[in-house]
C-alpha positions in Angstrom: -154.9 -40.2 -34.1 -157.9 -42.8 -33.2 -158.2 -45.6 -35.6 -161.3 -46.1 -37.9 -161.8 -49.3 -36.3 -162.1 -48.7 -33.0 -162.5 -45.6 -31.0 -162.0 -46.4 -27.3 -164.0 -48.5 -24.8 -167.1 -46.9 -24.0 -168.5 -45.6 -20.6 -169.5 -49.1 -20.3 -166.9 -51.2 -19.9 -166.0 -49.3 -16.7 -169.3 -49.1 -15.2 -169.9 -52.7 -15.9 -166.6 -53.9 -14.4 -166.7 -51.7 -11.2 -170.6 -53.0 -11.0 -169.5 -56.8 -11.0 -166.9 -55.9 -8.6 -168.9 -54.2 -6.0 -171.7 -57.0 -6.2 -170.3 -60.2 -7.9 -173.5 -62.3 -8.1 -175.5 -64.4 -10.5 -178.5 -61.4 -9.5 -176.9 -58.5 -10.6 -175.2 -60.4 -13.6 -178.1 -61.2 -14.8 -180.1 -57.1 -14.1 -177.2 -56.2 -16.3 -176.7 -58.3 -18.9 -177.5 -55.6 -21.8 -174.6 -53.5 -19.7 -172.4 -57.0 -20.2 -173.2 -57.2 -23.6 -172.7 -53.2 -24.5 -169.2 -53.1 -22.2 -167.8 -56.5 -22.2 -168.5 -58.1 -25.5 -169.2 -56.2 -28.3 -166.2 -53.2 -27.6 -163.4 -56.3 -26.8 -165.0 -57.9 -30.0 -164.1 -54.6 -31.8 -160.9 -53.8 -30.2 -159.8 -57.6 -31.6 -161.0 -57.2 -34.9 -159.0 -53.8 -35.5 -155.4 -54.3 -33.9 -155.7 -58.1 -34.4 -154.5 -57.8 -38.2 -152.4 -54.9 -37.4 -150.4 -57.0 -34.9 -149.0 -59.0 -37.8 -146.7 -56.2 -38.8 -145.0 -56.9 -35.6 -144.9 -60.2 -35.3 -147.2 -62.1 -38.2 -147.7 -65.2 -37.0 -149.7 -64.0 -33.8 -152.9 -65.9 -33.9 -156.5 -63.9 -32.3 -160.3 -65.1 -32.7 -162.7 -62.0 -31.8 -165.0 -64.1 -29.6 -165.3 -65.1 -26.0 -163.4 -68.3 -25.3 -161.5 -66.8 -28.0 -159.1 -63.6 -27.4 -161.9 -62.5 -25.5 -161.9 -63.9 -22.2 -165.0 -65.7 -20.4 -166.4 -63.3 -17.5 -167.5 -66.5 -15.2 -164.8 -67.6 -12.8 -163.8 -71.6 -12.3 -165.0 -72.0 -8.5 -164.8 -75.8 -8.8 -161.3 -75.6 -7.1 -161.1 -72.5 -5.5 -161.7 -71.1 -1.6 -163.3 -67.9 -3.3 -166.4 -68.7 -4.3 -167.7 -65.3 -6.8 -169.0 -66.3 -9.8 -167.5 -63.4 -11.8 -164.6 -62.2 -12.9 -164.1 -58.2 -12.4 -161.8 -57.9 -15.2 -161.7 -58.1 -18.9 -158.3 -59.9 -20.3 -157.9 -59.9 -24.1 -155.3 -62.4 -25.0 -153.4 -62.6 -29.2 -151.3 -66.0 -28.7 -148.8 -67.9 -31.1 -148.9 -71.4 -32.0 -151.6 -73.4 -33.3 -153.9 -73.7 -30.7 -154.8 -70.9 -28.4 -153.1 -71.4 -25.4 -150.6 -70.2 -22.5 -147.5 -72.7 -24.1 -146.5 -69.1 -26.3 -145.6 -65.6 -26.0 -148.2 -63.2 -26.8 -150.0 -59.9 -26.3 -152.2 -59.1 -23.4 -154.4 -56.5 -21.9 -156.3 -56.6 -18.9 -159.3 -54.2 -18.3 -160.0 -53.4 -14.4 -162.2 -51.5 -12.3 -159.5 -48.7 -11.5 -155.9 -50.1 -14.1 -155.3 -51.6 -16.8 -152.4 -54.0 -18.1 -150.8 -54.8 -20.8 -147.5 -55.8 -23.0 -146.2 -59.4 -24.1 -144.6 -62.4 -22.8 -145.4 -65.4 -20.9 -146.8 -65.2 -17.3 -145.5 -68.8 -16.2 -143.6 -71.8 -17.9 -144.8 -75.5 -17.1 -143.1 -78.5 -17.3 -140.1 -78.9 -20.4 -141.1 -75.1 -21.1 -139.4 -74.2 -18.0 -135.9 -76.3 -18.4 -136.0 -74.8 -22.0 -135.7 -71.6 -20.7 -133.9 -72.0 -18.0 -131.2 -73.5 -20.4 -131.9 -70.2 -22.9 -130.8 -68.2 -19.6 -127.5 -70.1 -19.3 -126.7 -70.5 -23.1 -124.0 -68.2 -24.5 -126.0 -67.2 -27.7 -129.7 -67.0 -26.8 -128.5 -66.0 -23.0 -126.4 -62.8 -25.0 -130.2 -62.3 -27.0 -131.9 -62.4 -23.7 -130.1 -59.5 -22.5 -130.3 -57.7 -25.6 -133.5 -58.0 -25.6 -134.1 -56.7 -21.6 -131.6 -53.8 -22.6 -134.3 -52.8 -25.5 -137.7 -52.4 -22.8 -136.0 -52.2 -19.1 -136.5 -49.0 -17.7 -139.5 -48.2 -19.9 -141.7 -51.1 -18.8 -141.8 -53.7 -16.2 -140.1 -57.1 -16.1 -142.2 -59.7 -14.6 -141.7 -63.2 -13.7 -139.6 -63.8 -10.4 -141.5 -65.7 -8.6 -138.7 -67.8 -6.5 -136.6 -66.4 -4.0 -133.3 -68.4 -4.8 -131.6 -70.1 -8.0 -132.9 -73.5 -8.7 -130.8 -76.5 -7.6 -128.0 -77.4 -10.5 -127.9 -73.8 -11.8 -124.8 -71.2 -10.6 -125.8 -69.0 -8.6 -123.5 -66.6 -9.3 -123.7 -66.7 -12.9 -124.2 -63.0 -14.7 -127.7 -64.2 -15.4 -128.8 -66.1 -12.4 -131.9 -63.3 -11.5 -133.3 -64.9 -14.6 -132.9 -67.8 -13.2 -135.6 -67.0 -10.5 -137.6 -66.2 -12.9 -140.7 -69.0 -14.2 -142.4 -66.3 -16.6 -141.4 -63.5 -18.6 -143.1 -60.8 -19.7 -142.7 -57.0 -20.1 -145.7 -54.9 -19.3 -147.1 -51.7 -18.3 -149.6 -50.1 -15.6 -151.9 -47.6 -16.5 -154.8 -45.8 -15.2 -158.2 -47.6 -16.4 -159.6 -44.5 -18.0 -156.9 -44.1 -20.8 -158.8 -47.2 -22.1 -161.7 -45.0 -23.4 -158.8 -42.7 -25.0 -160.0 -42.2 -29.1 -156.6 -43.1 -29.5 -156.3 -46.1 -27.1 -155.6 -48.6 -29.6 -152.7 -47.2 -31.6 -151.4 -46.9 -27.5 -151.8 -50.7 -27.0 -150.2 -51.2 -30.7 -147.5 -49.0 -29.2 -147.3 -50.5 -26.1 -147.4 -53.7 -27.7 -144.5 -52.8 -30.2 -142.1 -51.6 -27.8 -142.4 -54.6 -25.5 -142.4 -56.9 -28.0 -138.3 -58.0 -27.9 -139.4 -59.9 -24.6 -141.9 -62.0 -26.7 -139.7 -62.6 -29.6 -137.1 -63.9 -27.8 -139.1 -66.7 -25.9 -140.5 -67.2 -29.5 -137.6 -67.8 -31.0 -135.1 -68.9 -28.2 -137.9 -71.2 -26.1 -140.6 -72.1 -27.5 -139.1 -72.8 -31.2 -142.5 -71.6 -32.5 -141.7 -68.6 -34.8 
């Protein structure tokens, strides 16, 4: 069943995000701004303001503002540091975060709109600084490393884990301890590809609250076994 609230993204989103990524300049951005406005914006702004609330039932303290800068996240790219120069994003990424700023620090609940897929489920993509010894000592600990597991047990299979990024345990850890692929690991997160169509699904947004649901365990755990912040 769709939700009152929201009804799929429209035609739109789609045509704007394939448009920006077949001819990412400030030109075309600007021809199509009324497209921006009608695909970007205003449906994210919608999709944040009816499964924003309803995310509390599964974990009430997650955070959302349905704004860009907000959950919504800004189209233009940072090019001040980077070799690729386009001025656009060709994505849309909706982010619902913990703590009390809005930040990367937390778990939360993400979906990424492209031209031709879509993304989403929960977690954290990378750990920085004390974030990563914290959870490299959740891996190791008895307690929260036994919670870890239970908590891969409850969405492997189903949905991708992501977050092994290094190739070998880091130096002082075991390498042969039952845990040590976590170990590689310097984010967490359980997520899910789809085809970028089902987005404009009636029904999409009890999917994401499914989606969301389901891989959910991931996110509690570095809630409550990393970060401290539940």
């Amino acid at each position: 069943m769709a939700s009152d609230g929201f009804g799929g993204f429209p035609a739109e989103t789609l045509k704007f995000l394939r448009g920006i990524d077949e001819r990412n300049a400030k030109a075309w951005f600007e021809q199509n701004r009324d497209l921006y406005e009608a695909g970007y914006v205003a449906p994210a702004r919608a999709f944040v303001e009816d499964i924003g609330p309803r995310l509390r039932k599964i974990s009430p303290g997650v955070q959302f503002e349905a704004r860009v800068n907000g959950s919504i996240g800004r189209i233009n790219r940072d090019v001040r540091f980077s070799k690729d120069k386009r001025p656009y994003k060709n994505h849309l990424d909706i982010w619902f975060w913990h703590g009390g700023r809005k930040g990367w620090d937390c778990p939360g609940f993400y979906l990424r709109i492209a031209p031709t897929r879509i993304f989403l489920g929960s977690g954290m993509h990378g750990f920085e600084g004390k974030l990563l010894d914290d959870f490299r000592r959740a891996v190791v600990s008895d307690a929260a490393g036994a919670r870890l597991m239970a908590a891969i047990n409850a969405v492997d299979g189903q949905y991708e884990i992501g977050g092994e990024t290094r190739k070998s345990v880091p130096r002082g850890f075991d390498a042969d301890h039952p845990r040590a692929r976590f170990l590689r690991h310097e984010g967490l997160y359980a997520g899910i590809e789809l085809p970028a169509a089902i987005a404009e699904a009636p029904d999409f947004a009890e999917q994401a609250l499914a989606h969301f649901a389901a891989t959910w365990p991931i996110g509690k755990w570095l809630l409550e076994d990393v970060t401290h912040a539940g």
